[in-house]
C-alpha positions in Angstrom: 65.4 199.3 7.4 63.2 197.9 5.0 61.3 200.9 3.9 62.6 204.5 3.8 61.0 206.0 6.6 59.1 209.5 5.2 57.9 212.4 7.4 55.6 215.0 6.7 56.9 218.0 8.8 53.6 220.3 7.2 50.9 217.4 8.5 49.0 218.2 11.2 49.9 214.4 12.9 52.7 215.4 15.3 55.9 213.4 14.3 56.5 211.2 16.8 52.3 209.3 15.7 54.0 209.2 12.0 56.8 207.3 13.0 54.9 205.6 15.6 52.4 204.3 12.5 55.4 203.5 10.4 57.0 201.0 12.6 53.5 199.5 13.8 52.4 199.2 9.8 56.0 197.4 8.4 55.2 194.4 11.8 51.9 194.1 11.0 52.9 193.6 7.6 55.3 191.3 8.6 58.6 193.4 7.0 59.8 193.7 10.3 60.4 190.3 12.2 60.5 189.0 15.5 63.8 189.8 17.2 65.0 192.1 14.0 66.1 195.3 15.6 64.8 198.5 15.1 67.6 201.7 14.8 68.9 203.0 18.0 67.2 206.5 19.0 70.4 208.2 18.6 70.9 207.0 15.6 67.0 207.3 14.2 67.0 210.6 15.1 70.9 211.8 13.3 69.3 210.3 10.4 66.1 212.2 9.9 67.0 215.3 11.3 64.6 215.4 14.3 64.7 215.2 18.3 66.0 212.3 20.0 62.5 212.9 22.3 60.5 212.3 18.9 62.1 209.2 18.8 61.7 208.3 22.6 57.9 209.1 22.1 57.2 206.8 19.2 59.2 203.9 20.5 57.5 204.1 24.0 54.5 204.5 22.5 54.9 200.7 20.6 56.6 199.4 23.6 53.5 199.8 25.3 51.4 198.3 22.8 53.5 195.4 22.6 54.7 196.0 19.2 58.4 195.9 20.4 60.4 194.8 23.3 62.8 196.5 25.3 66.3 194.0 24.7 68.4 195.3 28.4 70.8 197.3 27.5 70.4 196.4 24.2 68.4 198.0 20.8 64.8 197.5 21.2 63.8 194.2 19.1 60.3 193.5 17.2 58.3 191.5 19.6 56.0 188.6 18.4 53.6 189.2 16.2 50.9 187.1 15.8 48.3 187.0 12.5 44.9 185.7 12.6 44.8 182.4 12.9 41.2 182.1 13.5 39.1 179.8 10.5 37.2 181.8 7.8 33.7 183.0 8.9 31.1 180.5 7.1 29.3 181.7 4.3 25.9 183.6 5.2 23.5 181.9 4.5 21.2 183.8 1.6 18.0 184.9 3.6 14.5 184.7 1.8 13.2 188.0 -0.5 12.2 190.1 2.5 8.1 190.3 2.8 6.3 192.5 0.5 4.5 194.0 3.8 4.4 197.6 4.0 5.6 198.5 7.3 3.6 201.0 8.6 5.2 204.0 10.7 4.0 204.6 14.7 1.7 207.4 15.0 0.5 206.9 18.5 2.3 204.7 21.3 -0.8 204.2 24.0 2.5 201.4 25.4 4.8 204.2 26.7 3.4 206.6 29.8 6.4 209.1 28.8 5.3 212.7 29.4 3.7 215.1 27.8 5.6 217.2 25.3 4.4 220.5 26.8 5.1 219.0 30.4 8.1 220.6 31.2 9.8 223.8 31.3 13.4 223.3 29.7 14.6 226.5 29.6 14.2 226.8 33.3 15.8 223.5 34.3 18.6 224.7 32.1 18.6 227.9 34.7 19.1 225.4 37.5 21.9 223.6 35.5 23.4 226.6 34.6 23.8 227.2 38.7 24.8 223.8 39.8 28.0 224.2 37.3 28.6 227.1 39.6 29.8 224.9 42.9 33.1 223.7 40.9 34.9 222.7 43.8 32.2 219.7 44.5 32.0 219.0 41.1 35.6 217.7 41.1 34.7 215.3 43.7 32.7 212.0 43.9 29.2 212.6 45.1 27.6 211.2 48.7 27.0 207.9 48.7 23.7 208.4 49.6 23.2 211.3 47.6 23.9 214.6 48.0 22.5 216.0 51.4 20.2 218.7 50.2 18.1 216.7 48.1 17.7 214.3 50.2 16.4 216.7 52.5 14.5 218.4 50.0 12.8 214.5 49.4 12.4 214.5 52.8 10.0 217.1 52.8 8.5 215.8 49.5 7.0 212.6 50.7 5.8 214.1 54.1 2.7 215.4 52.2 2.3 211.2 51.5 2.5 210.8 55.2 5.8 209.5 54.9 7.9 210.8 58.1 12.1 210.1 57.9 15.4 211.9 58.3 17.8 212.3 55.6 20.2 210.2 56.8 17.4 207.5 55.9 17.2 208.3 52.3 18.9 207.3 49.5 19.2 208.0 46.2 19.8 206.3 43.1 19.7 206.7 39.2 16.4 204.5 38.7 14.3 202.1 40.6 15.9 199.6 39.0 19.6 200.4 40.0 17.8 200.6 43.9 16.3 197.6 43.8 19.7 195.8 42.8 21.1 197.1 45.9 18.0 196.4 48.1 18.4 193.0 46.2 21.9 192.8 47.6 21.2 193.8 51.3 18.2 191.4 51.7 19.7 188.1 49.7 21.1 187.0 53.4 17.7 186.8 55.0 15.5 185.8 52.1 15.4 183.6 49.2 12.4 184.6 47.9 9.9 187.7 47.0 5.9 187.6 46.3 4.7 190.1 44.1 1.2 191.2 43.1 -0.2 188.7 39.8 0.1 190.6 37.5 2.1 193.2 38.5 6.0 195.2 38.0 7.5 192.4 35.5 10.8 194.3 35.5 10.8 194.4 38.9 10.4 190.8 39.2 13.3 190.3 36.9 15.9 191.9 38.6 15.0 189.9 42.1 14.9 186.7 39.7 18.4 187.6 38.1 19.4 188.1 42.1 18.7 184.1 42.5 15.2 184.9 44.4 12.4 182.3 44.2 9.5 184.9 42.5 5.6 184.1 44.6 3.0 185.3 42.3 0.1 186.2 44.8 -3.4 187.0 43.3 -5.1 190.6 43.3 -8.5 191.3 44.4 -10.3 194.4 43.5 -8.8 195.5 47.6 -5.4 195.2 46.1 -2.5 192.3 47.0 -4.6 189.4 48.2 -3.4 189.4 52.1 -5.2 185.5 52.8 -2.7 184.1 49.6 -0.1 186.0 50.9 0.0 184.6 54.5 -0.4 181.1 52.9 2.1 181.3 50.5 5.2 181.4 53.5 6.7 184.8 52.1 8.4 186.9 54.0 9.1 189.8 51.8 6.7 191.6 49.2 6.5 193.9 46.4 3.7 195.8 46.5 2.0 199.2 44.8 -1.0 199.5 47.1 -1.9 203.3 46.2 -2.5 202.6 42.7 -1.6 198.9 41.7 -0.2 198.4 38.5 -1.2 197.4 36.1 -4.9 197.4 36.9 -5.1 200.5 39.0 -6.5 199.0 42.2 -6.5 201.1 45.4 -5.7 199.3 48.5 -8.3 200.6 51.3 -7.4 201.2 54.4 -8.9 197.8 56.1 -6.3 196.2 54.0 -3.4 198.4 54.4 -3.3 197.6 58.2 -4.4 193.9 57.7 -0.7 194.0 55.5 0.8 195.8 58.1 -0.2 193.4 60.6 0.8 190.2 59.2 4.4 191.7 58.6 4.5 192.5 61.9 3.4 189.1 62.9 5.6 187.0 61.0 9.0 189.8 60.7 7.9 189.9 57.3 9.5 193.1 54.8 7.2 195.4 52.6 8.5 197.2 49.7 6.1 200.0 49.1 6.1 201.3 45.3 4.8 204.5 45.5 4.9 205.2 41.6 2.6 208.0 39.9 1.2 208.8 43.3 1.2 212.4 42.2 -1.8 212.0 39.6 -4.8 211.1 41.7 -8.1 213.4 39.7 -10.4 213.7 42.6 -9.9 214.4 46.0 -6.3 214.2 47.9 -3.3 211.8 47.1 -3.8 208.7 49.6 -1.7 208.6 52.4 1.3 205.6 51.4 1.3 202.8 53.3 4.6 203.6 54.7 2.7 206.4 56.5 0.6 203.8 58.8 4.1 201.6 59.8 5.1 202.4 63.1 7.5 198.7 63.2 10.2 200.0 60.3 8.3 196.9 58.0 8.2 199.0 54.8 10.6 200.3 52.7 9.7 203.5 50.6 10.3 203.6 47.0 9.4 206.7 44.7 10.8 208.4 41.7 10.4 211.4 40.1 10.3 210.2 36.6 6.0 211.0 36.2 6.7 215.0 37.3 10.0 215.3 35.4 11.8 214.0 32.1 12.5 210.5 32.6 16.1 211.3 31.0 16.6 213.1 34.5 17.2 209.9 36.4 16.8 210.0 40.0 14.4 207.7 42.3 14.6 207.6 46.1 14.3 205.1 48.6 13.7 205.5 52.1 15.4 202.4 54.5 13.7 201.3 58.0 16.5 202.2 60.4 17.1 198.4 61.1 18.0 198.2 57.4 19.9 201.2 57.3 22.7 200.1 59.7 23.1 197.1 57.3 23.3 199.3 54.3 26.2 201.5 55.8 28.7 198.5 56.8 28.6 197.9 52.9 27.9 201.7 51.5 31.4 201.4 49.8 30.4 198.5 47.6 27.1 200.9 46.0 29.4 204.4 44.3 26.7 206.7 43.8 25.6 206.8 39.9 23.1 209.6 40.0 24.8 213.1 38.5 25.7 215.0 41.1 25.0 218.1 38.9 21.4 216.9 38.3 20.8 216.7 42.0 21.9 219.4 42.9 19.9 221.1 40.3 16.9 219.2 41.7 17.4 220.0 45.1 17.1 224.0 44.5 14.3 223.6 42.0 12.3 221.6 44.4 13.6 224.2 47.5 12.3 227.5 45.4 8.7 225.4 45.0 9.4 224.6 41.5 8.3 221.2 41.6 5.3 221.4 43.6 4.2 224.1 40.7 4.8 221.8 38.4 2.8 218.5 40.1 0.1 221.1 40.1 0.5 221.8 36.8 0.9 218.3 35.8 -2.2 217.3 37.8 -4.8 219.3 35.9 -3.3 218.7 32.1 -3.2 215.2 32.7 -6.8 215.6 34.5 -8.0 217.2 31.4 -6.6 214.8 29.0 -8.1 211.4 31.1 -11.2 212.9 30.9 -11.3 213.6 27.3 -9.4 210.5 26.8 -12.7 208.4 28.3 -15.0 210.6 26.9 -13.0 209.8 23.1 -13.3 205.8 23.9 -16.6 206.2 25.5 -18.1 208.1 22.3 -16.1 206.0 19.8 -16.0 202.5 21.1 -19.2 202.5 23.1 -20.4 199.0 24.7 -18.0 197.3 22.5 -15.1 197.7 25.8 -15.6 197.8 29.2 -13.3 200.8 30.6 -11.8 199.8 34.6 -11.9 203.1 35.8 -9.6 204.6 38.2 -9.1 208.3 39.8 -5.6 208.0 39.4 -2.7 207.4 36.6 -1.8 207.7 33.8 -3.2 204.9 31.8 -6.3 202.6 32.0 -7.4 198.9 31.3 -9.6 198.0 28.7 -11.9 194.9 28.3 -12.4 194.5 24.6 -15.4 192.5 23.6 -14.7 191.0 20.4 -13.6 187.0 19.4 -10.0 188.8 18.6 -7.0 187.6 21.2 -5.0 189.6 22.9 -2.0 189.5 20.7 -4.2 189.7 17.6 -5.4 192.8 18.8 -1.9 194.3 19.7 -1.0 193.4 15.8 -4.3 195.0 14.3 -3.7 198.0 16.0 0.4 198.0 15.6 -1.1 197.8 11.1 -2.8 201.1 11.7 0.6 202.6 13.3 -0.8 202.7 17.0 1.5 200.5 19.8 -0.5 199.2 22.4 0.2 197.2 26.0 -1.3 193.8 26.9 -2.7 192.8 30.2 -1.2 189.3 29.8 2.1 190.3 29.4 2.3 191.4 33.5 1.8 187.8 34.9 4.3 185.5 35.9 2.3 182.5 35.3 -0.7 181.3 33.0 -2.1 185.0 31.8 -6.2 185.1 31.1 -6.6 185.1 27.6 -10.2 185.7 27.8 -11.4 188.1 27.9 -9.1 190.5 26.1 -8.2 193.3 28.2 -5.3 195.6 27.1 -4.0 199.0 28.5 -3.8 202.3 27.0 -1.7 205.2 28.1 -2.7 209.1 27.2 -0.1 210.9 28.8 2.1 211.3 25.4 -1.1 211.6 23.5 -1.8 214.8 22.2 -5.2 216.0 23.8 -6.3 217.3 19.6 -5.0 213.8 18.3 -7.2 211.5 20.8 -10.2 211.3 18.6 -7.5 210.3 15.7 -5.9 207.8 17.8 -9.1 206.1 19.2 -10.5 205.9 15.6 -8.0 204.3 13.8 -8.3 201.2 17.3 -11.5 201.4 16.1 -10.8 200.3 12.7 -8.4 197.9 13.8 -10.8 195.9 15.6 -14.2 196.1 14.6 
């Protein structure tokens, strides 16, 4: 051999890795050639005093990274080693003196309607955990495809007080609205080719149906919600709608509206796909029935998630499939493996079945009650008739008008330079967004309810 071969027998690396990495290191390094051959195991083994099964190991070990080959019946040879052969990376080239800018640290991120940091009760979630761990013998199996029975029994119950009535077997579950509306994506892509979706509206949303080869129909909103006359010109046949609080702009869809929808998808076979996001936080009076609680033709499929009540890190959302969509869904269930934790849902399940979540909605519902109204009261006080607020009774953000020459975008950047991150209007249309007049949105759910005042002053400063 070319190199004596030296083994520690005090290292912690087992014996069989140090020969292993002696062997790999002399190809690599091109001492050992292609075709040489390397000592017999036998005889490797007489030599330095170890097991022939040391040997064994380190040799299989390179055999099946392809550092030697097995010669029948014969030594095992070197097998071909091949260097880089790929050209020098080209210089970098040197990049200007970086800016002299300060960059200046987020304080307050009115972009993000994360929760509140005093929202949740970890330690007992961790209790809930703690007991799912318990059921060991369905943790060593794959989950339901659906999701695991209970919860969705448990959701079944859930949306019930949204006037949503289903069975179980209707449900299913999934680790995000996004991953559910890949698979919705998947199930519909035979019958349609493309989607119409509130302008503006859920710009992820639209997305994933555009990255799905759908043809995306912005239709117009009108203070009513989804505007049904565009909609029944545009030739759609499936929608994308949030009618109990439309984002971004908050719009409620009345009633009058809600059956006017319901009747032209039943006139034309059409689909709805109800979003029933942050339907949870509506201030004054009850929630609003959803829209799939009025559809007695299977038109609308239900979408919620529980990532407004509970840490969005928890990820499970929910869908609810018309039955007529269902049977299509369970010919292909083996192409959609469950991703959602199966410890987490289980956890979920028994939280929500002890009344755990409904206490914390509650809960939920009156801090983030307080906070909008000291939120408006801060901008209100503070900003006065320089922005015109469009007030809703529900959610967790609102939409601004700011009156001021600024532009949208020169607004976000003012208000980025006094470390507060805020959302733009604009930036939820699919086509030509109204520049004029500035409107921008502002969530207070992360806000701390002392550091409002602080937050609101320095958009003050920003922009006037």
């Amino acid at each position: 051999m070319p190199k004596l071969i030296l083994l520690d027998h005090a290292s912690k690396e087992p014996l069989y890795m140090q020969l292993y990495r002696h062997f790999r290191t002399e190809i690599e390094q091109n001492n050992l050639k292609e075709d040489n051959k390397i000592p017999s195991i036998r005889g490797l083994a007489d030599s330095l005093s170890i097991s022939k099964i040391t040997v064994e190991k380190a040799y299989q070990q390179l055999l099946c990274e392809g550092y030697i080959k097995n010669g029948n019946r014969t030594r095992y040879a070197v097998n071909r080693f091949v260097e880089s052969s790929w050209p020098d990376p080209v210089p970098a080239v040197a990049l200007p003196a970086e800016s002299s800018t300060v960059e200046v640290p987020l304080r307050y991120d009115l972009a993000s309607g994360e929760m509140d940091m005093e929202g949740f009760d970890f330690v007992l979630w961790k209790r809930y955990i703690n007991k799912a761990f318990m059921d060991q013998n369905r943790l060593m199996r794959y989950g339901d495809l659906q999701g695991e029975a209970e919860l969705r029994r448990q959701i079944v119950g859930y949306i019930r007080s949204r006037g949503v009535n289903c069975h179980h077997k209707q449900v299913i579950v999934g680790p995000g609205v996004q991953s559910l509306l890949n698979m919705l994506a998947s199930i519909l892509k035979p019958c349609h080719d493309g989607i119409a979706f509130e302008e503006p509206g859920f710009k992820i949303g639209r997305r994933i149906w555009e990255d799905r080869g759908f043809r995306i129909i912005p239709v117009g909103l009108r203070r009513e919600g989804i505007d049904t006359d565009e909609l029944a010109g545009s030739g759609a046949r499936l929608v994308y709608v949030t009618p109990s609080h439309q984002f971004p702009t908050g719009y409620i869809m009345p009633i009058g509206e809600r059956i006017r929808l319901l009747n032209w998808a039943g006139q034309t076979g059409a689909t709805i796909i109800e979003d029933d996001y942050d339907s949870e936080f509506r201030y004054f009076g009850r929630p609003l029935p959803a829209l799939k609680g009025l559809d007695t033709e299977g038109a609308v499929i239900y979408m919620g998630s529980f990532s407004k009540v509970i840490p969005p890190s928890i990820r499970i959302s929910y869908m609810v499939l018309p039955d007529r969509l269902l049977e299509i869904y369970q010919k292909r269930a083996s192409l959609y493996n469950q991703a959602t934790s199966t410890i987490e849902q289980v956890a979920l399940a028994r939280y929500m079945a002890d009344g755990h979540l409904e206490r914390q909605i509650r809960r939920l519902r009156k801090l983030y009650n307080e906070k909008h109204a000291l939120f408006l009261d801060n901008i209100r006080t503070m900003l006065g008739q320089r922005v015109e607020i469009n007030e809703t009774e529900s959610g967790l953000h609102m939409v601004l008008t700011v009156k001021s020459n600024l532009t949208p975008n020169e607004l976000y950047d003012r208000a980025l330079l006094k470390g507060c991150r805020i959302a733009l209007l604009q930036d939820y249309y699919l086509g030509e967004a109204p520049v004029t007049p500035s409107q921008i949105i502002l969530y207070f759910s992360k806000i701390p309810a002392a550091e409002m005042p602080a937050a609101i002053r320095l958009l003050k400063e920003a922009w006037f």
